[in-house]
C-alpha positions as CSV (number, residue, x, y, z in Angstrom):
1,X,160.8,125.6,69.2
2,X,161.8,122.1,67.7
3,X,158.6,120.8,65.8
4,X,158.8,118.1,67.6
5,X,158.2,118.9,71.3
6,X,155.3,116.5,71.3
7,X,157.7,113.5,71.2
8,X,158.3,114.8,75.0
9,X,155.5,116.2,75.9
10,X,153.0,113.2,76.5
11,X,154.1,111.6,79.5
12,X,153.2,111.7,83.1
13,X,151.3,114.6,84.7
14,X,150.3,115.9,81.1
15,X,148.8,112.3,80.5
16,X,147.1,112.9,84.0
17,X,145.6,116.2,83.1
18,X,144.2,114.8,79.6
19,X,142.6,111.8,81.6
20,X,140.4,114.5,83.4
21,X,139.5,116.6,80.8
22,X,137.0,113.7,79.5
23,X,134.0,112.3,81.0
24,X,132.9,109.2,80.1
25,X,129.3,111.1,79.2
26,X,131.6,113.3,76.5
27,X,132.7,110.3,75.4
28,X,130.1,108.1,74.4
29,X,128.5,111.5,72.9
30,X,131.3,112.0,70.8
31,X,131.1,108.8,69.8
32,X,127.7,108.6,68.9
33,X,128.4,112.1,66.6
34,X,131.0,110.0,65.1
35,X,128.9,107.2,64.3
36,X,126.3,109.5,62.5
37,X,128.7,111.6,60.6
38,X,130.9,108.9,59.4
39,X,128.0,106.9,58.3
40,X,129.8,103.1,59.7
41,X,127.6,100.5,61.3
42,X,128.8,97.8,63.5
43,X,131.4,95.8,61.7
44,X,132.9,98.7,60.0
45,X,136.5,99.0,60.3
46,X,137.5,102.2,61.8
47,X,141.3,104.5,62.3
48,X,141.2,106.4,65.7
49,X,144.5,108.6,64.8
50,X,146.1,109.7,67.5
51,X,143.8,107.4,69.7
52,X,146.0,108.5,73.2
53,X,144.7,106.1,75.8
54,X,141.9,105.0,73.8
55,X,138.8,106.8,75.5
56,X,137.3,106.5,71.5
57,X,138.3,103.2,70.3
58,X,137.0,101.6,73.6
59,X,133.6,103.2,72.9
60,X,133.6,101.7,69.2
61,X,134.7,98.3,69.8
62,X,132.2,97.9,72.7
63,X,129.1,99.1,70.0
64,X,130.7,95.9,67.9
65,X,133.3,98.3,65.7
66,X,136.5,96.9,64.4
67,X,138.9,99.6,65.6
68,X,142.3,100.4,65.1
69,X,144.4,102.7,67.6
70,X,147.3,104.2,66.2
71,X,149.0,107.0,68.7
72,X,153.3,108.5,69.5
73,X,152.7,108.0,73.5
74,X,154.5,104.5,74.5
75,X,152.6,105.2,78.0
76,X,149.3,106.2,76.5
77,X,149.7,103.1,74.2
78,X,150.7,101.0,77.1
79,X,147.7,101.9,79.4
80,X,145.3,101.1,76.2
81,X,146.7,98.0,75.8
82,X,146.5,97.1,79.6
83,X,143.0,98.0,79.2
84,X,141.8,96.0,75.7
85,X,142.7,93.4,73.8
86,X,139.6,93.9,70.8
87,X,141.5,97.1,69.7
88,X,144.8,96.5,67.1
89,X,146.8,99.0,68.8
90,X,149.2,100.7,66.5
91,X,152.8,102.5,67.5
92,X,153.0,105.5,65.3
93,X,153.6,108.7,64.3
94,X,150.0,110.6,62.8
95,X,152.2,112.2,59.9
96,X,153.4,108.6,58.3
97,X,150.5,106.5,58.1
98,X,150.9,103.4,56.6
99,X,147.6,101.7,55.5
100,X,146.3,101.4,51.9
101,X,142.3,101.5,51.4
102,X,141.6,99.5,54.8
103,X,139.2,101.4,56.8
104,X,135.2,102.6,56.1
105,X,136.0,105.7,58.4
106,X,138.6,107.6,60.1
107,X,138.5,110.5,62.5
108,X,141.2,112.7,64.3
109,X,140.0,114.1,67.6
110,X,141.2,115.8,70.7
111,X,142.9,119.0,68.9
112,X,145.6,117.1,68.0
113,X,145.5,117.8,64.6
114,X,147.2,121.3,65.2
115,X,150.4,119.8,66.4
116,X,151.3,119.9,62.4
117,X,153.1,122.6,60.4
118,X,151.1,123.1,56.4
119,X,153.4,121.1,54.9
120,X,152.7,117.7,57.7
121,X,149.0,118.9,57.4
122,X,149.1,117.6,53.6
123,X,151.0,114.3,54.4
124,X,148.8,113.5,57.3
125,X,145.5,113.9,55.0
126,X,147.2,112.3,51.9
127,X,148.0,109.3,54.4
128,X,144.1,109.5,55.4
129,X,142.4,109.6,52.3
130,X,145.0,106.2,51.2
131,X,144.0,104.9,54.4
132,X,140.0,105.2,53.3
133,X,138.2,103.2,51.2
134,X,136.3,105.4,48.2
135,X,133.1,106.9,49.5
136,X,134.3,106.6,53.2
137,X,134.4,109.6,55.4
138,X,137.1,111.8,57.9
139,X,136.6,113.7,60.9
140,X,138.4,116.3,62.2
141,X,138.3,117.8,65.6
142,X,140.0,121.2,66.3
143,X,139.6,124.2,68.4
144,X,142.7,125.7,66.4
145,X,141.3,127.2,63.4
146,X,141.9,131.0,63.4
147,X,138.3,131.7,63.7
148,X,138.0,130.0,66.9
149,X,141.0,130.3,68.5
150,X,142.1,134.2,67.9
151,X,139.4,136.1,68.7
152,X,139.2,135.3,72.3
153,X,142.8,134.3,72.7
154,X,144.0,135.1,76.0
155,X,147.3,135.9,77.3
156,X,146.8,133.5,80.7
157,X,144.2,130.5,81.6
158,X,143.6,128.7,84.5
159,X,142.1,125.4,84.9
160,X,141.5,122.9,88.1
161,X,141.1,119.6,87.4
162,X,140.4,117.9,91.0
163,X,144.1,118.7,92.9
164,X,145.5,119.2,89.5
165,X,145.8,123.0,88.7
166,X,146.9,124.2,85.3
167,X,148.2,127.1,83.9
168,X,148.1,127.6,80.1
169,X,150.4,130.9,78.6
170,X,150.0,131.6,75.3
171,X,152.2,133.6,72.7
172,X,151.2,134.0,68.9
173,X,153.5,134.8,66.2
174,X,151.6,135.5,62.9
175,X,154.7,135.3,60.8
176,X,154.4,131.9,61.1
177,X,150.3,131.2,62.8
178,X,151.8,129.7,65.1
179,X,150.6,129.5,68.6
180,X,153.3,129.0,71.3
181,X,151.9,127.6,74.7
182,X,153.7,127.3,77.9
183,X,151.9,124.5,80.3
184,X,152.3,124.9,83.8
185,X,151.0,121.3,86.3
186,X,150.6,122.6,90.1
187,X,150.1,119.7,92.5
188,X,150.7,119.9,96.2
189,X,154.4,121.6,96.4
190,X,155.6,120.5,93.0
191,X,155.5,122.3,89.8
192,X,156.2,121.0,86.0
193,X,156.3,123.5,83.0
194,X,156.5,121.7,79.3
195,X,156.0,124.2,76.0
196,X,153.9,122.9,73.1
197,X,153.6,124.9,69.8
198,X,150.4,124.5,67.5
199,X,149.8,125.6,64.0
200,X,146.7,127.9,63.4
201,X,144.7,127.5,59.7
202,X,141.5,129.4,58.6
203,X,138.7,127.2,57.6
204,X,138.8,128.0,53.9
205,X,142.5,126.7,54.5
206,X,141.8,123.3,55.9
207,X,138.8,122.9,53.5
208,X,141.4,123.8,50.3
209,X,144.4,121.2,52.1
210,X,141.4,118.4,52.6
211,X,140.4,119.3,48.8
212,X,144.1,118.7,47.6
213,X,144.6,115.6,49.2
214,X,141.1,114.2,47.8
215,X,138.9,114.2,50.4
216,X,136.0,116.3,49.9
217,X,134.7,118.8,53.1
218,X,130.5,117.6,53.4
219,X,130.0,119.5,56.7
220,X,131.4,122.7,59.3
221,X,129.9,122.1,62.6
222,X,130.2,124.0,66.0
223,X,129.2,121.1,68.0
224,X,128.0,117.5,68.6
225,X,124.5,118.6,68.1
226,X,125.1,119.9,64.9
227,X,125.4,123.5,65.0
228,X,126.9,125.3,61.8
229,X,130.4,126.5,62.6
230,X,130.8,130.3,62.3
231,X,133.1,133.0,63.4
232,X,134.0,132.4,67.2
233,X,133.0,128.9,67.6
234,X,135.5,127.4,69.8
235,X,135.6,124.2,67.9
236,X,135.1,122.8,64.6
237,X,133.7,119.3,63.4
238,X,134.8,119.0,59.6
239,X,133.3,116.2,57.8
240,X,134.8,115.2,54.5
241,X,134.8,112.3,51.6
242,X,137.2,109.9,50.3
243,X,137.1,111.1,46.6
């Protein structure tokens, strides 16, 4: 699969099925975790990378944040910008960030993060930890890591999201930890299939990849509340610190 299938991917009915994956109740309680864990109060400057339509950044600049939005969908992008003018939206890829020691926190969510191969893994958290002040902190969202993912992978899922059904089929090839995934959209009578390919790390892999690019892991949670993150957890919250 080309690496870059997500160039293609994010447009139409997969933006639709992202939109209603996320209540507004998640949101504001991720973004209350976020708040805590990257230690910023209002006037703090703040990277949302990839933001997608924004469901974060909206959430920050309404608490008085200065936010910036930096995301690869042009219609993701498009329907942010529609939707706020406080937020600096950004057109971008994650893997070639340009800023230099602008922002007091940073944080990737919305599993994201496993869209890139090891060696775009270490030029995306390079390009963090230039983008960070000293002292400022990263947060990672991803329900890829090899302890979460693999031991209750399944060959089909189903999901219904309103009169949106979804079929996720998934193929892993450890030569390479990747994880191949064919997404199938059911509305009415038509049917769309798009493939998307993610890249599955250990924990003691991420942690060693954050340490190399100078940001320094602080926490492994399971969850918003805090829990430690531990074999089977089907997401992890790493917290780390611009050296």
């Amino acid at each position: 699969m080309h690496s870059n299938w997500e160039t293609n991917f994010f447009r139409g009915i997969a933006l639709e099925a992202w939109r209603r994956c996320f209540t507004p109740e998640l949101t504001r309680a991720e973004v209350e975790f976020l708040e805590q864990k990257l230690a910023i109060r209002p006037g703090a400057h703040v990277l949302d990378v990839p933001c997608g339509n924004g469901r974060h950044s909206f959430e920050l600049a309404s608490r008085g944040f200065e936010v910036t939005g930096l995301d690869l969908s042009e219609e993701f992008l498009a329907e942010a910008r529609r939707s706020s003018a406080t937020v600096r939206w950004v057109s971008g890829d994650m893997r070639a960030l340009a800023f230099d020691a602008e922002f007091d926190g940073a944080f990737c969510f919305g599993n994201s993060f496993g869209y890139l191969d090891a060696e775009e893994v270490a030029r995306f958290l390079e390009s963090i930890a230039r983008s960070l002040k000293p002292g400022a902190h990263f947060a990672l969202d991803t329900g890829m890591t090899a302890e979460s993912i693999l031991p209750t992978l399944a060959r089909n899922r189903w999901y219904r999201l309103g009169d949106l059904l979804m079929l996720s089929r998934n193929w892993y090839h450890p030569a390479e930890s990747r994880l191949q995934i064919e997404y199938t959209f059911i509305r009415g009578g038509e049917q769309e299939t798009r493939d998307s390919s993610s890249y599955v790390f250990t924990a003691s892999e991420l942690c060693r990849m954050h340490r190399r690019a100078g940001l320094e892991p602080k926490d492994l949670l399971a969850s918003l509340n805090g829990d430690i993150y531990e074999l089977g957890s089907p997401r992890l919250l790493l917290i780390s610190e611009r050296r």
